[in-house]
LUMSEFI-72112 format. One record per residue: x, y, z of N, C-alpha, C in turn. Coordinates in steps of 0.05 Angstrom, whole numbers, padded with zeros to 5 digits, always signed. Layout:
<nodes>
XYZXYZXYZ;...
</nodes>
This chain:
<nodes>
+00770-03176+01085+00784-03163+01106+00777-03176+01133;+00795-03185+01147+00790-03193+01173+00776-03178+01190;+00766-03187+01211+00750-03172+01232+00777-03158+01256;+00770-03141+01260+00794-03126+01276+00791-03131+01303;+00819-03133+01309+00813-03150+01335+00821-03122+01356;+00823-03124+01383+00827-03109+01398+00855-03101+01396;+00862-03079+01404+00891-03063+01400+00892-03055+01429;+00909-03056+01437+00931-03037+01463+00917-03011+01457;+00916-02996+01483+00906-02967+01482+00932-02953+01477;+00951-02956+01484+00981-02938+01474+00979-02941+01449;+00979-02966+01434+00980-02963+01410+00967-02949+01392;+00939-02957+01403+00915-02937+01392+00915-02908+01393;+00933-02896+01420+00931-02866+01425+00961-02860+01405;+00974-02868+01411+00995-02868+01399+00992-02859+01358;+00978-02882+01349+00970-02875+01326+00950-02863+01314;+00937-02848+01331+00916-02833+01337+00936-02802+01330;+00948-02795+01350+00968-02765+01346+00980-02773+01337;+01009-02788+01321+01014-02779+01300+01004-02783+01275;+00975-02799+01271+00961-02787+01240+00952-02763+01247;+00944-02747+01264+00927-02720+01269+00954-02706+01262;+00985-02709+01274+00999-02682+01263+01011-02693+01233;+01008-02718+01220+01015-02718+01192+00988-02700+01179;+00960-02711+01193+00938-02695+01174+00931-02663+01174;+00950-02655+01198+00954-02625+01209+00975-02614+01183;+00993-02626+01179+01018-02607+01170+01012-02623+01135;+00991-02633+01122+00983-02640+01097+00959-02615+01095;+00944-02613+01115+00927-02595+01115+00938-02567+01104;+00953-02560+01127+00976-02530+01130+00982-02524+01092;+00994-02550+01088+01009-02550+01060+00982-02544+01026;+00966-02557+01039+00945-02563+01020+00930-02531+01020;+00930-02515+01038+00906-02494+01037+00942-02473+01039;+00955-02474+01023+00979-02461+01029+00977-02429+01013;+00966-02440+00988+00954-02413+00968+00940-02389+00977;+00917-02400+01003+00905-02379+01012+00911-02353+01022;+00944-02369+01031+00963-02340+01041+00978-02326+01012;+00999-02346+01007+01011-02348+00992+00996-02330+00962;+00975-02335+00958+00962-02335+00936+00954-02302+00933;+00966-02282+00958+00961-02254+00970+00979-02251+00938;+01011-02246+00956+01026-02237+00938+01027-02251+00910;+01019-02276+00914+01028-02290+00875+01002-02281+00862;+00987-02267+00867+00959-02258+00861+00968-02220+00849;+00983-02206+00867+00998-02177+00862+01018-02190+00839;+01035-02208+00836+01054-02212+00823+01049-02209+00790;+01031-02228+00803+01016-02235+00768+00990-02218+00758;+00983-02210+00771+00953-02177+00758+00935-02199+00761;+00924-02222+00786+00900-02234+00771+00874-02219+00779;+00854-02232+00767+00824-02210+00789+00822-02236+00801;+00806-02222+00813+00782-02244+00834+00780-02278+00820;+00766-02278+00793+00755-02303+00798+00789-02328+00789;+00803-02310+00778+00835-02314+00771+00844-02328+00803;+00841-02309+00814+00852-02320+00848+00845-02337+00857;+00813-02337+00853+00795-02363+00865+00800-02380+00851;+00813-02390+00819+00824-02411+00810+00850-02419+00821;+00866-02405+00831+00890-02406+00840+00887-02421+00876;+00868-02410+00887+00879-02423+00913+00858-02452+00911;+00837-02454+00885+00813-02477+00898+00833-02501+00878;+00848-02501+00865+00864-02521+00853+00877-02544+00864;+00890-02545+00889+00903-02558+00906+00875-02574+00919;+00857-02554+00917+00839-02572+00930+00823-02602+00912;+00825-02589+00886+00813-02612+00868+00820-02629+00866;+00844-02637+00874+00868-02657+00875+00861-02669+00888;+00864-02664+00914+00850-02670+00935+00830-02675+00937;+00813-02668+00923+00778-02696+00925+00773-02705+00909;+00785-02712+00887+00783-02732+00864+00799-02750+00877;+00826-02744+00888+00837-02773+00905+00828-02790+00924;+00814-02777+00937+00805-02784+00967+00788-02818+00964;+00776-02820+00934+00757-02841+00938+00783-02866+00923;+00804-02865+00913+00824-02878+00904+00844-02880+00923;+00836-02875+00941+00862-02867+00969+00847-02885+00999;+00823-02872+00985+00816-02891+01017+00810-02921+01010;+00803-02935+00974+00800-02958+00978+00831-02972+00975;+00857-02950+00970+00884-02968+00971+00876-02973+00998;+00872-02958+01016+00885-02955+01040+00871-02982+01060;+00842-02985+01042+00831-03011+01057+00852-03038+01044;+00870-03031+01026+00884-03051+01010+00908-03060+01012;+00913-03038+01015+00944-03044+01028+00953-03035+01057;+00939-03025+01067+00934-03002+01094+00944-02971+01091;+00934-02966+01115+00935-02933+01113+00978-02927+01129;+00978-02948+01142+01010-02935+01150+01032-02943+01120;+01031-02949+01104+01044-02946+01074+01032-02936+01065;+01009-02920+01056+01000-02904+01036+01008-02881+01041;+01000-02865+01068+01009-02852+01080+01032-02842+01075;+01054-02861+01085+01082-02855+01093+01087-02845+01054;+01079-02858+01040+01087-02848+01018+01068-02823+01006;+01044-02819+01013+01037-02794+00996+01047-02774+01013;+01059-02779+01042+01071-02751+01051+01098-02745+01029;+01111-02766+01028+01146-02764+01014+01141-02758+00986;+01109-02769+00972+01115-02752+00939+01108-02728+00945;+01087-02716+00958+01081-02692+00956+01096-02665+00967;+01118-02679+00976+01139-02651+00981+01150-02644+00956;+01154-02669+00930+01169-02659+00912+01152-02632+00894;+01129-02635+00889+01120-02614+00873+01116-02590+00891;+01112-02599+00918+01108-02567+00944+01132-02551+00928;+01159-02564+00939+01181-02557+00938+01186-02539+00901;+01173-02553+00886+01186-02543+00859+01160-02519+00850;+01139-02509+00865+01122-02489+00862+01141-02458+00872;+01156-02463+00890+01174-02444+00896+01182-02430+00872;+01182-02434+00851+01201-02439+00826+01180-02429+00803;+01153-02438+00802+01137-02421+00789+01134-02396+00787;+01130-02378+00757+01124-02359+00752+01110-02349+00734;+01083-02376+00726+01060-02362+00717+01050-02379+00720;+01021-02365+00725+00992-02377+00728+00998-02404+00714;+00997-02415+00696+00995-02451+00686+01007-02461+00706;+01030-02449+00720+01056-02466+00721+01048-02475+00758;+01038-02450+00764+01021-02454+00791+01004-02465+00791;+00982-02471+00767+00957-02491+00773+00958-02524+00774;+00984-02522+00746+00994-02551+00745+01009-02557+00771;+01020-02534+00786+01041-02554+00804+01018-02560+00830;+01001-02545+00827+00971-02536+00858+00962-02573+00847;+00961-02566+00820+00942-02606+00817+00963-02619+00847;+00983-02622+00824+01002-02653+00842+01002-02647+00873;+01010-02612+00881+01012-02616+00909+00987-02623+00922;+00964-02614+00909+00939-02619+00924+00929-02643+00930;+00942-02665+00926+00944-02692+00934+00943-02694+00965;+00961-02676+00973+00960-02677+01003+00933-02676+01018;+00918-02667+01007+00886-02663+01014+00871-02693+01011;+00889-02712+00995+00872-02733+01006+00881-02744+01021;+00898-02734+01048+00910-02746+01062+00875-02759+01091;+00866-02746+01084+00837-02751+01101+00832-02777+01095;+00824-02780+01071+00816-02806+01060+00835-02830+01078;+00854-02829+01074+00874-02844+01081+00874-02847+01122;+00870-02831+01134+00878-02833+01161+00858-02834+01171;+00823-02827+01163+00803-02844+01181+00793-02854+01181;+00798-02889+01152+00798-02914+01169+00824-02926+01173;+00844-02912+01176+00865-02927+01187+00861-02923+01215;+00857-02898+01232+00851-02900+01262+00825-02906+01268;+00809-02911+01256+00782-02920+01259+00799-02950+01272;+00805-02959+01259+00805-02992+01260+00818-02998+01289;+00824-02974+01300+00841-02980+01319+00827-02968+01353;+00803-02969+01348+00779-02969+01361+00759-02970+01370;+00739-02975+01392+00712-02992+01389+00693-02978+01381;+00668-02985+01371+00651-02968+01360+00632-02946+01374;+00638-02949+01403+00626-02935+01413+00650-02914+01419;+00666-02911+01414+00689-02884+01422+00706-02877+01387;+00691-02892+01364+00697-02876+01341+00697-02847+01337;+00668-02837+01341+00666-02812+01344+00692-02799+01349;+00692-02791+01381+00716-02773+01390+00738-02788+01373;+00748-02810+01370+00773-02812+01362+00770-02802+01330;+00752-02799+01312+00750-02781+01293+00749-02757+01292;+00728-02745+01317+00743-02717+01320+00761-02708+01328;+00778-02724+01334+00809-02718+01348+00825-02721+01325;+00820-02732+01307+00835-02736+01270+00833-02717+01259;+00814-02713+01257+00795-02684+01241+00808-02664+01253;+00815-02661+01270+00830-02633+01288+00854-02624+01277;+00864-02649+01259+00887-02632+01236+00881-02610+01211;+00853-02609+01213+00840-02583+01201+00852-02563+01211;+00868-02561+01241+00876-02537+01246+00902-02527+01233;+00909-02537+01214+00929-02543+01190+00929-02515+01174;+00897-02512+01184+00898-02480+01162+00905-02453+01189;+00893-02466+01209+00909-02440+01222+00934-02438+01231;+00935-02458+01224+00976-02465+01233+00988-02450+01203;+00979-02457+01179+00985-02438+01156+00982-02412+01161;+00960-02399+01174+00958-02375+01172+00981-02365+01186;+00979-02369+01214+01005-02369+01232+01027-02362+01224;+01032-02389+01207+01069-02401+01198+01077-02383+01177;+01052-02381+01148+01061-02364+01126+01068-02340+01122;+01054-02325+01140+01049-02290+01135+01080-02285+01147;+01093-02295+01169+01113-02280+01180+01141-02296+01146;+01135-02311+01140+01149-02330+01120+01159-02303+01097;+01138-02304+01094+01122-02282+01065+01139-02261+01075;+01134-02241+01097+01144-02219+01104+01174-02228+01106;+01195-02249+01118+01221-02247+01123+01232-02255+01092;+01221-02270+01086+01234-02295+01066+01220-02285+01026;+01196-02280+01032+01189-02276+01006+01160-02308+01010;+01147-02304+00986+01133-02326+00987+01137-02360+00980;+01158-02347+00967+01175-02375+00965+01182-02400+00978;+01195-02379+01004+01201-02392+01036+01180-02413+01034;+01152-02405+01031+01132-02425+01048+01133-02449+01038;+01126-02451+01007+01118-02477+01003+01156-02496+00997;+01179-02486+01000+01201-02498+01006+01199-02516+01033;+01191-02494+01056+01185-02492+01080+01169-02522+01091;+01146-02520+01078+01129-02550+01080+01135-02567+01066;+01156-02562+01050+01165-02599+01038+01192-02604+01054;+01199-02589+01072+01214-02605+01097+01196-02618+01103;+01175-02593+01125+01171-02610+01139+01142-02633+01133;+01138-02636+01107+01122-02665+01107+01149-02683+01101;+01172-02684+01090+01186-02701+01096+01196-02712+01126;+01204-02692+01145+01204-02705+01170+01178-02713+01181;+01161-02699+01179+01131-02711+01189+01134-02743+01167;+01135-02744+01158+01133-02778+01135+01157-02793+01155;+01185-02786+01157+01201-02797+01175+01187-02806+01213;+01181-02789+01223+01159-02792+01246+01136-02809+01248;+01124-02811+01217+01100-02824+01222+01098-02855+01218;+01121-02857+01202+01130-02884+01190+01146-02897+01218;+01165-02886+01236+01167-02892+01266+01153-02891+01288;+01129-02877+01287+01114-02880+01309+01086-02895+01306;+01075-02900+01286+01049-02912+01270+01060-02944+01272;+01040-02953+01275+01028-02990+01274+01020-02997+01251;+01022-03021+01240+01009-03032+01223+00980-03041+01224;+00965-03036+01205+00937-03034+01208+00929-03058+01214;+00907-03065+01242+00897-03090+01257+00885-03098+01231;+00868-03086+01222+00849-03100+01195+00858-03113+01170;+00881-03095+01164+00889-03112+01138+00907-03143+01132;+00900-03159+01117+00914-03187+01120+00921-03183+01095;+00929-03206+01085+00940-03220+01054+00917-03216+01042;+00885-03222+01042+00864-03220+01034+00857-03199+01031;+00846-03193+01014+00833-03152+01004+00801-03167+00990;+00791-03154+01000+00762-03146+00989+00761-03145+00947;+00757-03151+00931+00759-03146+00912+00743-03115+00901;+00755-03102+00887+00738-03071+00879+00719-03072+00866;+00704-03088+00862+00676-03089+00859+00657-03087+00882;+00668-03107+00897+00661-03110+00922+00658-03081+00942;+00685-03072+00944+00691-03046+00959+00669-03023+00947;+00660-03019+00909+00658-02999+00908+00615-03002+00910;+00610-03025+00912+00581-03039+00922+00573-03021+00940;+00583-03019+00951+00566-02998+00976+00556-02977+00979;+00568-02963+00955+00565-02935+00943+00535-02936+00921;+00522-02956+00926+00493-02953+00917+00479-02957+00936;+00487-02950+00969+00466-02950+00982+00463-02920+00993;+00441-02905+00991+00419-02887+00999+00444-02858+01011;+00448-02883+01026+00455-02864+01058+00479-02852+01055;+00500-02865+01029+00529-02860+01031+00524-02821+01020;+00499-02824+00985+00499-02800+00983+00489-02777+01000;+00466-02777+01015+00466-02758+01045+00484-02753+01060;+00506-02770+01063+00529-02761+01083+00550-02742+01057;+00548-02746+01040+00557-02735+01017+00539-02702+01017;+00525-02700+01014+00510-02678+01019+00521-02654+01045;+00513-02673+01057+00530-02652+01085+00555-02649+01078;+00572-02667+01078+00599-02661+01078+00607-02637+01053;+00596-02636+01035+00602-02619+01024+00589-02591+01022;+00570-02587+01056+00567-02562+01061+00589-02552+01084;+00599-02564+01106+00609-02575+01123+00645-02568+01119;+00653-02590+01105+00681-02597+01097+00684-02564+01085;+00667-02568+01061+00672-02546+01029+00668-02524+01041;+00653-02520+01057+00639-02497+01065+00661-02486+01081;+00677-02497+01091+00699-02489+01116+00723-02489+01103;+00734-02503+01086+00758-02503+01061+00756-02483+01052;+00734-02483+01034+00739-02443+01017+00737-02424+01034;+00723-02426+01055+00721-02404+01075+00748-02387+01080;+00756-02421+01091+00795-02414+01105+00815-02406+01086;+00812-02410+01051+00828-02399+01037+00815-02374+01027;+00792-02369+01034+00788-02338+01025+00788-02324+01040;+00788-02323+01070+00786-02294+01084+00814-02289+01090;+00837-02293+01089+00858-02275+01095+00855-02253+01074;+00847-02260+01042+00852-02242+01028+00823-02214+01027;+00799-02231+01046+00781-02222+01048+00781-02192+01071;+00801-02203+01092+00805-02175+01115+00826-02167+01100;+00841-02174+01079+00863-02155+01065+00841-02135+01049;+00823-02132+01041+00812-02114+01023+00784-02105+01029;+00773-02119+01055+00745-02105+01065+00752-02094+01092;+00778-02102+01106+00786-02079+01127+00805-02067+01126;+00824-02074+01098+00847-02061+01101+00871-02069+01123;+00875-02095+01120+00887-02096+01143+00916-02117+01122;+00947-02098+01136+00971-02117+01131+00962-02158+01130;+00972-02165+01111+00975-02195+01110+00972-02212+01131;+01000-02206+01157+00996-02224+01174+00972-02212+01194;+00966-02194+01198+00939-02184+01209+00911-02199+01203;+00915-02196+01172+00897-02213+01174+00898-02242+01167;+00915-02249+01165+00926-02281+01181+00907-02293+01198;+00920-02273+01218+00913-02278+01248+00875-02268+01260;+00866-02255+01237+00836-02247+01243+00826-02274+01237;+00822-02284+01214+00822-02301+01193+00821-02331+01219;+00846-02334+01230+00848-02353+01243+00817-02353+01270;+00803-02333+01269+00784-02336+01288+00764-02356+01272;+00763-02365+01256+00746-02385+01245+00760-02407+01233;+00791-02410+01225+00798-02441+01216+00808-02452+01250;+00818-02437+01270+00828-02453+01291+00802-02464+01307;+00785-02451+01307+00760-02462+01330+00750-02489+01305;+00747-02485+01283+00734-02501+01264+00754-02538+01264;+00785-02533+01277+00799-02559+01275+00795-02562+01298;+00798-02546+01318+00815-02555+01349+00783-02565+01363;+00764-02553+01353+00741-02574+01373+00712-02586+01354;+00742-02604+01333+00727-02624+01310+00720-02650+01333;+00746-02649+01352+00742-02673+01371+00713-02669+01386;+00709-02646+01400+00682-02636+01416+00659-02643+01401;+00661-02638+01372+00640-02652+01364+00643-02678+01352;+00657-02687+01350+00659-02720+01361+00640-02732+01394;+00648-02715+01409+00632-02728+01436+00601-02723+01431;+00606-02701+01425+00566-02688+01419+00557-02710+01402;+00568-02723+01384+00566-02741+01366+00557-02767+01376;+00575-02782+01392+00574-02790+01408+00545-02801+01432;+00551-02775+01433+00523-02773+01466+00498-02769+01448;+00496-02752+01429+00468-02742+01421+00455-02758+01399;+00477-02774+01381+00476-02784+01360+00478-02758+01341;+00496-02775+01309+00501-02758+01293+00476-02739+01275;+00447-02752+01271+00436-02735+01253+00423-02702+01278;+00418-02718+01304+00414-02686+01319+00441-02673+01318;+00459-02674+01316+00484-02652+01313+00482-02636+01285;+00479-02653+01268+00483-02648+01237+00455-02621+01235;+00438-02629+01245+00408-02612+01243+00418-02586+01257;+00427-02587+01282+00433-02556+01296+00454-02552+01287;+00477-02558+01273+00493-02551+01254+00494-02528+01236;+00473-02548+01219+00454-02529+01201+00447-02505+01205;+00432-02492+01226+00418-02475+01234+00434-02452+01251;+00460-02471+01265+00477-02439+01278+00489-02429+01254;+00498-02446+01231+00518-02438+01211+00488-02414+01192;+00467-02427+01183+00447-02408+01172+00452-02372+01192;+00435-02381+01218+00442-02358+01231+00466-02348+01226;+00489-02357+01235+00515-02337+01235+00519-02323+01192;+00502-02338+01178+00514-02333+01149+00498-02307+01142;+00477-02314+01146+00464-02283+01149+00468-02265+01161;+00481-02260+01178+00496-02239+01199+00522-02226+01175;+00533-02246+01171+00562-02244+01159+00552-02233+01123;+00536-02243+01111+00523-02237+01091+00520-02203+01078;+00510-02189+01105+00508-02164+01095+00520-02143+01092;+00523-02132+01073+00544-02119+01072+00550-02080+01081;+00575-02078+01079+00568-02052+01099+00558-02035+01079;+00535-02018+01098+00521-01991+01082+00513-01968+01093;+00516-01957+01078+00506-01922+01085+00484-01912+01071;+00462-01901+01087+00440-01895+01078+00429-01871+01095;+00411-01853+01074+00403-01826+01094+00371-01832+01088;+00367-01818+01119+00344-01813+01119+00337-01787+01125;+00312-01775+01115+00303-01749+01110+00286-01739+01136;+00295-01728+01151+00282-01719+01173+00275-01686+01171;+00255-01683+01198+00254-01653+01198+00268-01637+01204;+00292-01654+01207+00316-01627+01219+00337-01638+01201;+00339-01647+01175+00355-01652+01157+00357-01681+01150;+00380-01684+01139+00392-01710+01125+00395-01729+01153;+00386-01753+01160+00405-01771+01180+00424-01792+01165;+00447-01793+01162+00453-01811+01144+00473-01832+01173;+00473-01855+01171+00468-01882+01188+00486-01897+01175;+00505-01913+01181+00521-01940+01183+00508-01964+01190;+00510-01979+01178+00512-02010+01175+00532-02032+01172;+00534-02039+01189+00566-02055+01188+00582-02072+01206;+00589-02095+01201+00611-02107+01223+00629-02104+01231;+00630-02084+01250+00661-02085+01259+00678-02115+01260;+00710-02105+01255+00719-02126+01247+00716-02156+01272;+00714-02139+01299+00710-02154+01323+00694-02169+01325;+00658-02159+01313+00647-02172+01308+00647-02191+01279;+00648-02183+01266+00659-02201+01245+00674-02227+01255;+00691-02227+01266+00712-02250+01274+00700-02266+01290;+00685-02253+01310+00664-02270+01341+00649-02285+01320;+00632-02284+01301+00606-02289+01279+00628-02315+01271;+00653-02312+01261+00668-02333+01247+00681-02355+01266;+00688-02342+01283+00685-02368+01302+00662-02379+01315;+00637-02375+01319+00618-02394+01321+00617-02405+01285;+00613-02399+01272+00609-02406+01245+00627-02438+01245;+00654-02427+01251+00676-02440+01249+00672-02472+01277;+00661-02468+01298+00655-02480+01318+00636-02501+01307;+00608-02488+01290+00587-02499+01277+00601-02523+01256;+00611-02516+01251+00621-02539+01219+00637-02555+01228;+00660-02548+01253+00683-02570+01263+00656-02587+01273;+00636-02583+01291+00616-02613+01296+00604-02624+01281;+00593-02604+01255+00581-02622+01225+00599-02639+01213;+00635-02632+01213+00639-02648+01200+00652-02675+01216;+00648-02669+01241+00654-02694+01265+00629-02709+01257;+00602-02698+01265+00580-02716+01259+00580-02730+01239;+00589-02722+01209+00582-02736+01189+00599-02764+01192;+00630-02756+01196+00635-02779+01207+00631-02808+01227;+00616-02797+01242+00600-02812+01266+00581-02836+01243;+00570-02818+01226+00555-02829+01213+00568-02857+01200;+00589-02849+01186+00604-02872+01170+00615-02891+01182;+00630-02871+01214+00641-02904+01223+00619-02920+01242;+00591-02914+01243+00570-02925+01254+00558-02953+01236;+00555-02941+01216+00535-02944+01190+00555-02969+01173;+00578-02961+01167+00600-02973+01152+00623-02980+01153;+00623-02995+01188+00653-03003+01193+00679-03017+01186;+00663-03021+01160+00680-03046+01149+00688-03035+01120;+00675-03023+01115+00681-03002+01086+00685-02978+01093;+00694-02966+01115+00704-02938+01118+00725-02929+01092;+00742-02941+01081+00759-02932+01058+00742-02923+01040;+00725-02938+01021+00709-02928+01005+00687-02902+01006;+00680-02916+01031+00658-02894+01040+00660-02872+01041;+00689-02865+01064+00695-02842+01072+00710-02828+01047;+00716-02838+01025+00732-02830+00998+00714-02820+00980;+00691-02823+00988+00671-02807+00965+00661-02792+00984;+00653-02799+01005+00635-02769+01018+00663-02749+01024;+00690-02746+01029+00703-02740+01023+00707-02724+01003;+00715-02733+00978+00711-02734+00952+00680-02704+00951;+00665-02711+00962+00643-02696+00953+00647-02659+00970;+00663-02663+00992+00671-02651+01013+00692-02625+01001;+00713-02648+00983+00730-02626+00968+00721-02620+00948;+00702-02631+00936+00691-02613+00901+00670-02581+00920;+00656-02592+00936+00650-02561+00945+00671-02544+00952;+00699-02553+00966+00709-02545+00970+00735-02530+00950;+00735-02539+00921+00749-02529+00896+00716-02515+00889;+00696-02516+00891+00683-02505+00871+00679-02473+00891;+00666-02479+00904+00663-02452+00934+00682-02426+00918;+00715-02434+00922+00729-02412+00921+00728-02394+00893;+00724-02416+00867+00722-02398+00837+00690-02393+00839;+00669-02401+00853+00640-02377+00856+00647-02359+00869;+00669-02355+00889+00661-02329+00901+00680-02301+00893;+00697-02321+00871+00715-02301+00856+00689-02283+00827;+00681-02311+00823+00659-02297+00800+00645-02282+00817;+00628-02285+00835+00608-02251+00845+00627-02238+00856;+00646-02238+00873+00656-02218+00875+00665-02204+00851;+00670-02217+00819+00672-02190+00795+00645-02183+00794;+00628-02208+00795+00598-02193+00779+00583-02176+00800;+00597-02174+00832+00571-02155+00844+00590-02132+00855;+00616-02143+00859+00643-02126+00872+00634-02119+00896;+00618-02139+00912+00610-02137+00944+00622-02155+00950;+00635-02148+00974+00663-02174+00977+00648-02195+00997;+00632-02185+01011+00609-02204+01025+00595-02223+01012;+00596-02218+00980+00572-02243+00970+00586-02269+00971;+00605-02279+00976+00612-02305+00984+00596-02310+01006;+00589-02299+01022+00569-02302+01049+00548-02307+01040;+00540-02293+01027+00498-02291+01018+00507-02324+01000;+00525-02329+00986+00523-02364+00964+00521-02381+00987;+00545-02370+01003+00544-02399+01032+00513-02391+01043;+00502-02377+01048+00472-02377+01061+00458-02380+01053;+00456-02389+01023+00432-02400+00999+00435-02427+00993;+00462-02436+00997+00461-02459+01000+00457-02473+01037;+00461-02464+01047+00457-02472+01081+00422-02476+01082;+00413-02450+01074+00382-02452+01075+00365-02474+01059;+00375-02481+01029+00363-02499+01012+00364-02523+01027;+00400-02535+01042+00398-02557+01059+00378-02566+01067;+00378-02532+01093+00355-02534+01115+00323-02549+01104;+00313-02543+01086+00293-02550+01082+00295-02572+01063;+00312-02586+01053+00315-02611+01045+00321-02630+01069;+00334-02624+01082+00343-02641+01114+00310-02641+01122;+00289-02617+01122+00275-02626+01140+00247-02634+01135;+00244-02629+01100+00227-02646+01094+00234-02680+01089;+00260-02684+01079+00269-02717+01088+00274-02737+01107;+00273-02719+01130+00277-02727+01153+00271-02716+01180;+00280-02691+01184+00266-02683+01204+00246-02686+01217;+00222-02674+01199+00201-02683+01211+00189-02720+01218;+00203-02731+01211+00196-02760+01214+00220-02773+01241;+00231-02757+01256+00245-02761+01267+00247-02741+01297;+00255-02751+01324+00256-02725+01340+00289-02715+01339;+00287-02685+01338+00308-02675+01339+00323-02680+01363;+00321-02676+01391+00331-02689+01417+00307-02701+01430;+00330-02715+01453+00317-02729+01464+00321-02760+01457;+00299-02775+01474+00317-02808+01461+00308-02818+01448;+00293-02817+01428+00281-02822+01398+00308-02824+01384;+00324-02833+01383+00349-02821+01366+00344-02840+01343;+00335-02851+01333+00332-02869+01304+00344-02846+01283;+00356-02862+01266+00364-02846+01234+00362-02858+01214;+00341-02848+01201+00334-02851+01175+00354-02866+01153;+00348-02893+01149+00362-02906+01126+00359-02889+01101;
</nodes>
């Protein structure tokens, strides 16, 4: 692969927003179940861990591709890969409309869930099209098509209520076909790629060094951790507050919109502080906020001298939502930092790289939603998806900081990171 030469800033900004609204409206399409998955969930009698197979499916697709997507994409480039996995993946969106049983939705969730490796594919194609000291933000400004899921929450519920659930996923194989028409006219051809390709031995070499699986680690507290989140709480304020569909849509959206729209913000923090101090306080607001969110509401009496006191425990839904948007705030900069990391560390193999830690990003992110279907049958506390995310956040914590932490300063200008 050639060495990339300097690009025009129009060009660069230019192909900068429109991969963020192709990776916005692949996003929207890919976590589409979470809404959708309300009523096809009533339709069909499933339980809990039935549902949690139904919406984490699209996602498996989606990170088994990611590491086959990002080394085409070092191969052939990312503006043809692209332009075509938007144009196949409307056909199976489009023909899920049409399903009416569980197989028929999991098989069609595989093919559409392709769209989820649309990641893989668009951050080293805009990587390449910037210097290394402004990767960061221009990654968190990519990453900001995470807000894909609150644009779903948004777009579906009123869909659902006029149209039926059908409407939706018809709905998004327009529009990834015009988004594919847009992106294929406004996108450049990639500075990096020539007639010459790296051979795949070569490309997949790098993936035995140290550092690729640590960024793999995070990402799949990070990425996964924020994926199942965003397909499980619409149905989560449908049955722990009682609240109509698009209601809780729109609660729901207090943790996927802050989690895309300031992926760029932590890009700069990224940036200024270096990536492993972001990744560390990361850690620790998301622990804090998971234990907050974790417990569940209770009533308990106590025996006094003037009778019974019996006492509430519980999040209001207001607070609940404030808790999910820092949560949601916390993970859009973990998963900017991790990036920082790759296009720092591995500028020249971003396809591969970013295709497995990727890759590792969506298997938490398919596996997350069928655990929290299983305890929610085995404890029927609709909170214990919180207490799994906070057992795993905490184990991190103390693997992050016997590996590194302590051999390192958290701020300040010591910034070294651990090979």
């Amino acid at each position: 692969m050639d060495k990339a030469v300097p690009i025009p800033s129009g060009d660069a900004m230019r192909v900068l927003l429109v991969s963020t609204l192709a990776f916005a409206v692949c996003f929207a399409a890919w976590l589409m179940f979470g809404v959708t998955g309300i009523p096809i969930r009533k339709e069909l009698g499933l339980n809990a861990s039935e549902f949690g197979l139904l919406t984490a499916t699209p996602v498996l697709t989606g990170a088994l591709f990611r590491l086959p997507l990002g080394i085409w994409t070092d191969r052939f480039g990312g503006r043809i890969v692209m332009f075509i996995l938007l144009v196949f993946c409307a056909v199976p969106l489009w023909m899920s409309s049409y399903a009416t049983a569980l197989w028929q939705f999991l098989l069609l969730g595989l093919a559409l869930g392709l769209v989820g490796a649309s990641f893989a594919v668009g951050t080293p194609y805009t990587s390449r099209f910037f210097p290394k000291e402004k990767k960061g933000l221009a990654m968190g400004v990519f990453g900001a098509g995470t807000t894909g899921a609150a644009i779903n929450m948004f777009v579906a519920p009123p869909l659902v209520a006029a149209y039926g659930w059908q409407s939706v996923p018809r709905a998004y194989a327009v529009a990834l076909l015009i988004t594919a028409a847009l992106f294929w006219f406004l996108s450049a051809p990639d500075p990096g790629i020539s007639g010459r390709t790296m051979p795949l031995r070569q490309q997949l070499a790098v993936l035995r060094d140290p550092r690729v699986w640590k960024y793999c680690q995070y990402y799949s507290i990070v990425f996964g951790g924020f994926t199942a989140t965003a397909v499980w709480l619409p149905q989560y304020f449908v049955n722990e507050y009682h609240f109509p569909l698009g209601q809780a849509a729109l609660m729901a959206m207090s943790f996927a919109l802050p989690a895309g729209v300031l992926r760029a913000f932590g890009g700069y923090l990224s940036d200024r502080f270096g990536a492993h101090n972001v990744t560390w306080w990361v850690l620790w607001v998301a622990w804090v906020c998971l234990f907050l969110l974790s417990y569940p509401r209770t009533d308990f009496t106590i025996h006094t001298i003037h009778g019974p006191l019996t006492l509430h425990m519980g999040l209001p839904a207001w607070g609940f939502a404030a808790l999910l948007f820092i949560l949601g705030v916390a993970l859009a900069c973990g998963m900017a930092s991790t990036f920082k990391y790759i296009g720092d560390d591995f500028p020249t193999n971003m396809g591969p790289v970013s295709g497995i830690v990727g890759l590792a990003g969506g298997l938490g992110g398919f596996l997350l939603p069928i655990l929290f279907g299983i305890m929610l049958d085995l404890t029927g506390i609709y909170s214990s998806c919180f207490m799994l995310l906070y057992g795993i956040v905490w184990v991190s914590l103390i693997w992050s900081y016997l590996t590194e932490v302590r051999h390192i300063a958290v701020m300040g200008g010591d910034k070294r990171v651990l090979s």
